[in-house]
N, C-alpha and C positions, 0 to 999 in steps of 0.2 A: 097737919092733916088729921092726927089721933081728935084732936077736938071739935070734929064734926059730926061724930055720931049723931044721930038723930038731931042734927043742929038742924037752925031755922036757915034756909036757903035765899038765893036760889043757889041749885045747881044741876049741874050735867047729869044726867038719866045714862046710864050704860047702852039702854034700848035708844037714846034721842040721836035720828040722823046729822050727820055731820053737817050738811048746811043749815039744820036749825039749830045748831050749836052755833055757828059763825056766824051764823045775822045776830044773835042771842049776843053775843063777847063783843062784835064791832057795835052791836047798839048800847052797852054796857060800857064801852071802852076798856074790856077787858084782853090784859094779856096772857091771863090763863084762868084757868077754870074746874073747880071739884068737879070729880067725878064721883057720883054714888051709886050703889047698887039695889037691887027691889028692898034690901031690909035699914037702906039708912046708914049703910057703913061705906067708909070711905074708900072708893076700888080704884082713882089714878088722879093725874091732872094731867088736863088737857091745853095743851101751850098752841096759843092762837097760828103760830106760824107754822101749824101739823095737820088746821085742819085744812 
């Protein structure tokens, strides 16, 4: 997670509602997900079966 400061994405927006996060991860085939904050720093991961 330390290695995505200002990495290139995509990722989860702290502000991004929960259903456009899970259409985002099921059309990604993703089973979890960065979470970043307004300055690029890394703030959780989002594990597909929470949202």
């Amino acid at each position: 997670m330390n290695d995505i400061v200002h990495g290139r994405g995509p990722f989860a927006h702290v502000d991004m509602p929960a259903n456009t996060a899970q259409a985002a991860m099921r059309t990604c085939g993703l089973e979890a997900w960065a979470v970043v904050d307004d300055d690029g720093y890394s703030f959780g991961l989002l594990p597909r079966e929470r949202v």
